[in-house]
FINU-874311 format. One line per 8 residues: number of its first residue (from 1); their letters; for each residue x, y, z of N, C-alpha, C. Coordinates in steps of 0.001 Angstrom, whole numbers. Example, Ala and Ser with C-alpha at 12.3 -4.5 7.8 and 13.67 -1.06 7.14 Angstrom:
2
1) AS) 13190:-5690:7800:12300:-4500:7800:13200:-3300:7800  12850:-2250:7080:13670:-1060:7140:12900:30:7870;
***
This chain:
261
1) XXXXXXXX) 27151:-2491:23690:28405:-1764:23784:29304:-2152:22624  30077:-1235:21945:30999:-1460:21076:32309:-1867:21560  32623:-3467:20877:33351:-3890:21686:34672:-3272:21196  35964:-3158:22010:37287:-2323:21774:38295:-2798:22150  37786:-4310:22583:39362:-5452:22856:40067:-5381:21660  40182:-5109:20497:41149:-5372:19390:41772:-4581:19728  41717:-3417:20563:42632:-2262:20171:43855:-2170:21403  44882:-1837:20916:46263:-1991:22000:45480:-1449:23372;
9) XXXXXXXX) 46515:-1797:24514:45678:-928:25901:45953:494:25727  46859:1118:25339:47578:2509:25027:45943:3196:24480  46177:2532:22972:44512:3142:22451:43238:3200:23656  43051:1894:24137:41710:1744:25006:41694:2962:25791  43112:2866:26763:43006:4142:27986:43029:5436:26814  43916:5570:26079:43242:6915:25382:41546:7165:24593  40906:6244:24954:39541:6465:24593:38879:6958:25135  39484:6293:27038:38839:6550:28216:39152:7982:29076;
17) XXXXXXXX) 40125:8306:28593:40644:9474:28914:40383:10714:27926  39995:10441:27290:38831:11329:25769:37771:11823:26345  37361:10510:26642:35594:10425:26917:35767:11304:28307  36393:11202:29608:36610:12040:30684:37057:13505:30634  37568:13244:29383:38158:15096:29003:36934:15750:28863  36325:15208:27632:35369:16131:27336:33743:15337:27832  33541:14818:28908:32632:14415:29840:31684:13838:29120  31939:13082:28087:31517:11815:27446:30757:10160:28537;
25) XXXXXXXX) 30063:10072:27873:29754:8706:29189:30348:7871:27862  30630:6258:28375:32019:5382:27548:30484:4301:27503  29302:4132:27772:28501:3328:27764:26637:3743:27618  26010:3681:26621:24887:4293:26560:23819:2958:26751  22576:2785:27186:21601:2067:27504:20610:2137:26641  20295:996:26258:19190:1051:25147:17847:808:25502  17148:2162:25545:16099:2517:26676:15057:1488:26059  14875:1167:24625:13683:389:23406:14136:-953:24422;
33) XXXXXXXX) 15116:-1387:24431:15733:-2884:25345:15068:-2871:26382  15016:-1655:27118:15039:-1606:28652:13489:-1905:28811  12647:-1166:27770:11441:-1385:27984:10584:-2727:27889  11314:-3386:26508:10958:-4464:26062:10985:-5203:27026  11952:-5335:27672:12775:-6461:29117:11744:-5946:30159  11049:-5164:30140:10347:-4497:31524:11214:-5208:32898  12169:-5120:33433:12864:-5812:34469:11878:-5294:35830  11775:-5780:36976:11608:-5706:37694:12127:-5022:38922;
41) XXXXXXXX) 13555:-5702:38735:14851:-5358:39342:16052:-4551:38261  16452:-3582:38504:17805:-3244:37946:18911:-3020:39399  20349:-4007:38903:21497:-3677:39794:22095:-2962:38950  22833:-1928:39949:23973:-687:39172:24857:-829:40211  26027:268:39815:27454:488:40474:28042:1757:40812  28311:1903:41757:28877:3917:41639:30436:3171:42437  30971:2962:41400:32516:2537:41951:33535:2627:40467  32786:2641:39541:34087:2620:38098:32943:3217:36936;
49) XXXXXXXX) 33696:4286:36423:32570:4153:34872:33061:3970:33913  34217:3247:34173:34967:2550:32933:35236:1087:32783  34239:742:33878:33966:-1048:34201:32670:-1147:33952  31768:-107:34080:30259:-354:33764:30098:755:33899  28165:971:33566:27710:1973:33400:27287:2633:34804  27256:3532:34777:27377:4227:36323:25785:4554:36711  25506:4591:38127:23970:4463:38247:23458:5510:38020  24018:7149:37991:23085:8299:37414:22683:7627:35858;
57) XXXXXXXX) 23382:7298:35183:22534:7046:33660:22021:5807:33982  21914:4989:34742:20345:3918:35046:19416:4385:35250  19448:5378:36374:17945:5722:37094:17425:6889:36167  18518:7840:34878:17853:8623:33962:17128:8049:32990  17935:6985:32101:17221:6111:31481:15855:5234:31664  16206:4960:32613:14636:4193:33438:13526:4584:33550  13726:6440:34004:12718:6912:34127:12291:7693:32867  13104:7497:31678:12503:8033:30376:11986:6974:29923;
65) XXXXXXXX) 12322:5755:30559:12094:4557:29120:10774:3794:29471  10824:3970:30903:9440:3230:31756:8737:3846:32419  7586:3440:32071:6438:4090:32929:5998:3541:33922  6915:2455:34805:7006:2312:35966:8012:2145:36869  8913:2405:37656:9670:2574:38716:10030:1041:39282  11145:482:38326:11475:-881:39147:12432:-438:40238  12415:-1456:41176:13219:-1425:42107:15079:-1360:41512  15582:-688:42261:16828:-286:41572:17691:-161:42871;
73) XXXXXXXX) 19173:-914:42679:19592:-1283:43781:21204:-847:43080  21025:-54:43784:23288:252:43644:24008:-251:44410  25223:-498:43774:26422:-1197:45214:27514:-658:44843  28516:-137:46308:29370:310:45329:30849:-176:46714  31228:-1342:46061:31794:-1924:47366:33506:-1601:47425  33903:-1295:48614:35538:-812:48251:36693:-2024:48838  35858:-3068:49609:36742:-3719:50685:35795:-5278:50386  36327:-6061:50907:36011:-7820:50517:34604:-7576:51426;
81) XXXXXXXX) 34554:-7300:52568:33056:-7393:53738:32370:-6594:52820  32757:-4984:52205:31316:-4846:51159:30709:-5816:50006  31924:-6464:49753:30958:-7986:48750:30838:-8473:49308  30948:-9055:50059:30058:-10391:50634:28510:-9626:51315  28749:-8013:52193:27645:-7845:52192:26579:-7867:50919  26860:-7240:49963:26715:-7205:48568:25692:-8336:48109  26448:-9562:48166:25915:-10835:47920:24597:-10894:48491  24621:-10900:50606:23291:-10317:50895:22075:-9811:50378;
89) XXXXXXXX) 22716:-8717:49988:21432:-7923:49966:20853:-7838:48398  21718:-8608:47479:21289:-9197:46011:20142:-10501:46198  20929:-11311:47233:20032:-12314:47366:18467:-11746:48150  18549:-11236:49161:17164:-10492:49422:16205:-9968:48468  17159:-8267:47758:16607:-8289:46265:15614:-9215:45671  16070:-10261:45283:15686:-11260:44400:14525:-12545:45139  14504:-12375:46160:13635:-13238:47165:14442:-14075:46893  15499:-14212:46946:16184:-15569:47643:17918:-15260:48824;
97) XXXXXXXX) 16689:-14560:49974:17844:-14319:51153:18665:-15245:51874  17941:-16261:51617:18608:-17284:52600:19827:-17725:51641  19498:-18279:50483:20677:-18540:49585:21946:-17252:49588  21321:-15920:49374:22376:-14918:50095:23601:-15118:50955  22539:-15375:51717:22954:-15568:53114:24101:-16699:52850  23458:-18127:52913:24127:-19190:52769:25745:-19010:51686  25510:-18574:50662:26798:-18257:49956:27570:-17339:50558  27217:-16505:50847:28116:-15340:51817:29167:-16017:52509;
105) XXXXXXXX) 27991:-16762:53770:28864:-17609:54462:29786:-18267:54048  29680:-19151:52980:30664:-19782:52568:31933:-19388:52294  31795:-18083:51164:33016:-17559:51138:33278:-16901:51961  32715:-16353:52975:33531:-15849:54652:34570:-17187:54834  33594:-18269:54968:34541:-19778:55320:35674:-19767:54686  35612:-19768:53571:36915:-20061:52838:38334:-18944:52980  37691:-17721:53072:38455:-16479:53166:38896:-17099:54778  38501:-17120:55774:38926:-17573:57042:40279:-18748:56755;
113) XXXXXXXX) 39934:-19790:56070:40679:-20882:55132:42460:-20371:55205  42007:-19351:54334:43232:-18998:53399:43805:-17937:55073  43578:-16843:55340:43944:-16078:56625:44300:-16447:57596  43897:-17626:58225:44137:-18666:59035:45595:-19607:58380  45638:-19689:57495:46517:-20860:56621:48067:-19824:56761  47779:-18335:56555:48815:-17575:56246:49447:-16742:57879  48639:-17080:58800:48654:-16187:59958:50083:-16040:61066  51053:-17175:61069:52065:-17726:61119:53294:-17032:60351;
121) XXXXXXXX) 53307:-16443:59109:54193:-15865:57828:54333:-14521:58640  55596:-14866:59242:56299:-13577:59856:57188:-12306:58599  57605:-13025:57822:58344:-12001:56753:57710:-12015:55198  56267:-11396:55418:55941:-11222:54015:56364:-10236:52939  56246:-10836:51756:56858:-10167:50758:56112:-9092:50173  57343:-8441:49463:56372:-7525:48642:55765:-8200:47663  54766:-7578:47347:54043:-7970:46276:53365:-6644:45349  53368:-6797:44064:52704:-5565:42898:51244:-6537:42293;
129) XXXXXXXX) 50726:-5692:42031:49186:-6615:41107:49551:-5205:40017  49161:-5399:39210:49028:-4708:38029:47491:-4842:37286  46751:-3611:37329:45567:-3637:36577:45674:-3254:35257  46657:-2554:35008:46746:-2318:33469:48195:-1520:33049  48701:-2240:32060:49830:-2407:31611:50552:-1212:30441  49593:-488:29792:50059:914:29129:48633:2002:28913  48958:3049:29461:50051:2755:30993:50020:2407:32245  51006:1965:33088:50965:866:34018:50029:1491:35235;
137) XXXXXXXX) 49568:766:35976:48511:604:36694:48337:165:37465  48426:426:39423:48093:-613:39927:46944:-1179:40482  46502:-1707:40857:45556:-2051:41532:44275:-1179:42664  43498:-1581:43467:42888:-799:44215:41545:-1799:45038  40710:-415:45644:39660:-1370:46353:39889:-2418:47003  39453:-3997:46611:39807:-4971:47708:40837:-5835:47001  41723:-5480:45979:42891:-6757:45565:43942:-6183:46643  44432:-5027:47465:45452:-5072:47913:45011:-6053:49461;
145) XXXXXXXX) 44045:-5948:49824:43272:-6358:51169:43381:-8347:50562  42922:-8741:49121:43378:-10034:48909:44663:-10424:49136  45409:-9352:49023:46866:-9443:48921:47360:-9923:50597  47094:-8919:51418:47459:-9092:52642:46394:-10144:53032  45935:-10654:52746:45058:-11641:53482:45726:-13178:53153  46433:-13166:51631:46893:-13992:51238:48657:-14570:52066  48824:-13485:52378:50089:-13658:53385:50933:-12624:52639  50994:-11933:51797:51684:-10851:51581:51779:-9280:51473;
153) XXXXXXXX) 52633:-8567:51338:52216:-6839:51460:52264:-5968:50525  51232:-5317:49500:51100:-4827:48455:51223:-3739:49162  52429:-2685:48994:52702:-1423:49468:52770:-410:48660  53035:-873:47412:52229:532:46307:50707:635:46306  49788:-263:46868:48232:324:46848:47360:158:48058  46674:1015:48292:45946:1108:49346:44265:359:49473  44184:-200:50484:43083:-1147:50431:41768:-245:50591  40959:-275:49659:40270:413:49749:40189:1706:49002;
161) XXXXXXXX) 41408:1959:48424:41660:3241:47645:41488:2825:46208  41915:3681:45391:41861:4043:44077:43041:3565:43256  43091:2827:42206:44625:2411:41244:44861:3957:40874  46507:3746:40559:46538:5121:39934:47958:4720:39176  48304:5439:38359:49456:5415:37651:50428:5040:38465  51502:4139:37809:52849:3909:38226:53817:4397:37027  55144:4426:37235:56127:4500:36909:57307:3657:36470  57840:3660:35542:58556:1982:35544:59218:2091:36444;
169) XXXXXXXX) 59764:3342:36879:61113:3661:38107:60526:3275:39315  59592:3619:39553:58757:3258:40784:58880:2097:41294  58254:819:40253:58262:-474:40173:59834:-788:40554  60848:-446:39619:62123:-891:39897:62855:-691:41047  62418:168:41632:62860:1135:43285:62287:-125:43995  60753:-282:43867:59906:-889:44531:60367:-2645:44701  61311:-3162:43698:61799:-4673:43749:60592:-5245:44115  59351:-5219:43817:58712:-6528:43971:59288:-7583:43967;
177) XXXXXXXX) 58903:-8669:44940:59507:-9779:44782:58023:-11169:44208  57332:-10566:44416:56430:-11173:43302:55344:-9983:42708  54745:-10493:41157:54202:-9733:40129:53483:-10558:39965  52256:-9918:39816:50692:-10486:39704:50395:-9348:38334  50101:-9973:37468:50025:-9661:36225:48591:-9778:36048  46992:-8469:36372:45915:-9071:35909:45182:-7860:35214  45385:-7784:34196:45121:-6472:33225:43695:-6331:33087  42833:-5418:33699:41552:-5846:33764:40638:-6090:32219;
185) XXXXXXXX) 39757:-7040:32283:38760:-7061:31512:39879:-8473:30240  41010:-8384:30671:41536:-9386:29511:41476:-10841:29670  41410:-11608:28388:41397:-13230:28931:42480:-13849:28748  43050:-14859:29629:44170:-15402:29340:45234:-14792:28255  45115:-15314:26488:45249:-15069:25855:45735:-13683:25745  45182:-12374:25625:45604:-11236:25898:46640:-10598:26847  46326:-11685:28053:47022:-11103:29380:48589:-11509:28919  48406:-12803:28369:49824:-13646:27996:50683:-12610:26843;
193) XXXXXXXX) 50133:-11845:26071:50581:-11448:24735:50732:-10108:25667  49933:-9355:26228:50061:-7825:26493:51630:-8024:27610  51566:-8922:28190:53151:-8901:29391:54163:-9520:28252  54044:-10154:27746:55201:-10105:26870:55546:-8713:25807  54935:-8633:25837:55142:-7096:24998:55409:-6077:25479  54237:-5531:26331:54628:-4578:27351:55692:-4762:28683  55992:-5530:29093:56811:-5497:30356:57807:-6455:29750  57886:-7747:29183:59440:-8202:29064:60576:-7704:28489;
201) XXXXXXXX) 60005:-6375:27689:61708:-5606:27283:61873:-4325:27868  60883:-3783:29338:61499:-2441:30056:63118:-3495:30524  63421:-2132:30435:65110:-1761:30889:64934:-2304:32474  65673:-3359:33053:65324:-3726:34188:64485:-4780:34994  63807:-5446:33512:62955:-6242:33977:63436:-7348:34255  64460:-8276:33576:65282:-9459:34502:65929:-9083:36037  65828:-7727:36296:66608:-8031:37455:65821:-7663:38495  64467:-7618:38374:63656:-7985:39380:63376:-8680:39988;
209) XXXXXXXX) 63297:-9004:41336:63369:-10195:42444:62388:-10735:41661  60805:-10711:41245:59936:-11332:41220:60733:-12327:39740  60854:-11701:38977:61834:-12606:37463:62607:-13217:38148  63348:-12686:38697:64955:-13624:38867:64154:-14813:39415  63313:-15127:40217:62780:-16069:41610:62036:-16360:40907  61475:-16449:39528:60340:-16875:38612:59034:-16927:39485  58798:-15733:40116:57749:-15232:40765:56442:-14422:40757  56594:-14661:38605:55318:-13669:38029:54775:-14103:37674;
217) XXXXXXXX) 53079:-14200:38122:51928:-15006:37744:51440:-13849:36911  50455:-14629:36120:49716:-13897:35335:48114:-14516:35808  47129:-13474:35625:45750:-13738:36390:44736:-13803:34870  43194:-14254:35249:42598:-13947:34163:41924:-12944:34489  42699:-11646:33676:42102:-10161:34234:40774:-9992:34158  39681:-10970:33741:38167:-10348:33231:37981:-10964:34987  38925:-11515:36223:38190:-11585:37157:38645:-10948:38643  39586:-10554:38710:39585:-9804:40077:39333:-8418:40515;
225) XXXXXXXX) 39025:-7524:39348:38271:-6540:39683:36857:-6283:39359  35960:-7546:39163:34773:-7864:39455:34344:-8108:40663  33464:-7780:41458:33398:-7465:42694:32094:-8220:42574  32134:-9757:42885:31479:-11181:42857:31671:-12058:43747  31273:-12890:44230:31776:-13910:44465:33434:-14576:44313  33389:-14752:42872:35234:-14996:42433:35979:-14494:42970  35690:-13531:43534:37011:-12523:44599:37470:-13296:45450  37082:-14472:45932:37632:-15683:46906:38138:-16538:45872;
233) XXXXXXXX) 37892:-16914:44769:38775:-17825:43590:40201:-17042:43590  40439:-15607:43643:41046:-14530:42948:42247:-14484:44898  41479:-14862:45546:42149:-14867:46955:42969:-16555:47241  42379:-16926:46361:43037:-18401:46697:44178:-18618:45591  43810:-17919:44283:45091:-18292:44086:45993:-17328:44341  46057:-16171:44872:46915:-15204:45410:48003:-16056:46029  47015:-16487:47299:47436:-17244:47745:48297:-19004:47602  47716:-19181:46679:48750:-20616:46073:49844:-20271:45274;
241) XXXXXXXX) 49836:-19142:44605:50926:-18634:44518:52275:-17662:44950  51581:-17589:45897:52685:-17176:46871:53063:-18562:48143  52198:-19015:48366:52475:-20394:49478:52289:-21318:48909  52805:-22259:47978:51927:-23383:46906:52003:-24472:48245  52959:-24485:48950:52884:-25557:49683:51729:-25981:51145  51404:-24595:51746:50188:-24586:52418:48983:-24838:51726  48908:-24029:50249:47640:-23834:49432:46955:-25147:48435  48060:-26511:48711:47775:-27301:47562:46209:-27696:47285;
249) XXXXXXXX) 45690:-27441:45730:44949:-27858:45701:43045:-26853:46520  43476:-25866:46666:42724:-24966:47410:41556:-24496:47117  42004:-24095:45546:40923:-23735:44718:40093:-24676:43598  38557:-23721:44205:37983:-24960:42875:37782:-24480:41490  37964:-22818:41256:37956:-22585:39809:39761:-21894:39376  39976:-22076:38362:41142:-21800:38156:41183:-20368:37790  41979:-19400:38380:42025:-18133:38087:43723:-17371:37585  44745:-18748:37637:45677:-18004:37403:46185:-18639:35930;
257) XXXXX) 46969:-18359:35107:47031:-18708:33913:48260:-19509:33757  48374:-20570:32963:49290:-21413:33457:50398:-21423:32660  50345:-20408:31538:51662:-20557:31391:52250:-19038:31518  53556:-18752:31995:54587:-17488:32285:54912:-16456:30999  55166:-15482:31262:55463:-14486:30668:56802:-15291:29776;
***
């Protein structure tokens, strides 16, 4: 794939919105690769084709490039129980179900952890996640469901639904009182430079509960709309940052970025 992180997000989404105009695919498969690799197994996705390549061009490619029929397994998960089922049935896939299995569990455990920890929090806050910043973007699938699980209420997005455009007016109506800053596919570095640029000089942005209350985390966007495992890293620190005092110490990989807009 040609990589296109250099280019502002403005450019990126106008690439992606090119390629959808005129019904462009944003990712081609290199069938000479595919063959060489003879895989056994191919996993695909029918949930984004602007996060990966979508499974009609797997199973076309495959069957031009090979002259045999590997097993081919799509997932296309909208809610936290479709990943962890997910995990399942990867580990089966692969002859190793029990390990499946066994990790699943775990992060069920931990997700219980954090839900249990928050279950008590009678007046939760609003909360915004932001998937992408020009133009603005919120969230979808299972970060609003992290959200409420974490002890708070993401009421611009629907669990299980689709991100879709926001509005700066929207946002400002909306007073978040905390901002989760996780621009997908960016690392630290990017995420830190794109919110200072893009969001610290809209008209309005100091007088947002989440600013005033120094209540805006920034995430490492290459991980909560990966639909992995990490989605419990991505739930814990939701969660430590909104409760640091229940959450101390919670998580074992670091997912939020440590220094502020």
């Amino acid at each position: 794939m040609r990589q296109i992180t250099h280019l502002s997000s403005e450019e990126i989404d106008a690439i992606v919105q090119q390629a959808r105009a005129n019904g462009n695919p944003l990712y081609w498969i290199d069938g000479d690769l595919l063959r060489e690799l003879k895989p056994d197994l191919i996993i695909t996705q029918e949930l984004c084709e602007v996060c990966a390549i979508d499974s009609g061009s797997v199973f076309e490619t495959a069957s031009k490039a090979l002259d045999y029929q590997p097993e081919i397994l799509t997932i296309r998960p909208n809610v936290v129980s479709d990943i962890l089922q997910n995990v399942r049935k990867i580990g089966a896939a692969t002859g190793f179900g029990q390990r499946g299995t066994e990790l699943a569990d775990s992060l069920q455990s931990r997700i219980k952890t954090v839900v249990e920890g928050v279950a008590d929090v009678e007046n939760r806050p609003r909360v915004l996640c932001l998937d992408w910043l020009d133009p603005l973007r919120n969230t979808g699938q299972w970060v609003p469901e992290l959200v409420e699980m974490a002890g708070g209420e993401e009421r611009l997005a629907v669990t299980g639904g689709l991100s879709r455009e926001l509005t700066w007016g929207e946002i400002v109506d909306y007073a978040p009182e905390y901002l989760m800053v996780m621009p997908s596919a960016f690392g630290p570095e990017r995420v830190r430079a794109e919110t200072a640029e893009k969001l610290t000089n809209l008209k309005g942005w100091n007088e947002l509960p989440a600013v005033q209350m120094d209540r805006v985390f920034l995430f490492d966007g290459r991980i909560p709309t990966r639909h992995g495992p990490r989605v419990v890293d991505v739930l814990e620190g939701l969660a430590k940052a909104m409760h640091p005092q229940r959450f101390k110490g919670i998580s074992s990989y670091e997912v939020l970025v440590k220094d502020r807009p």
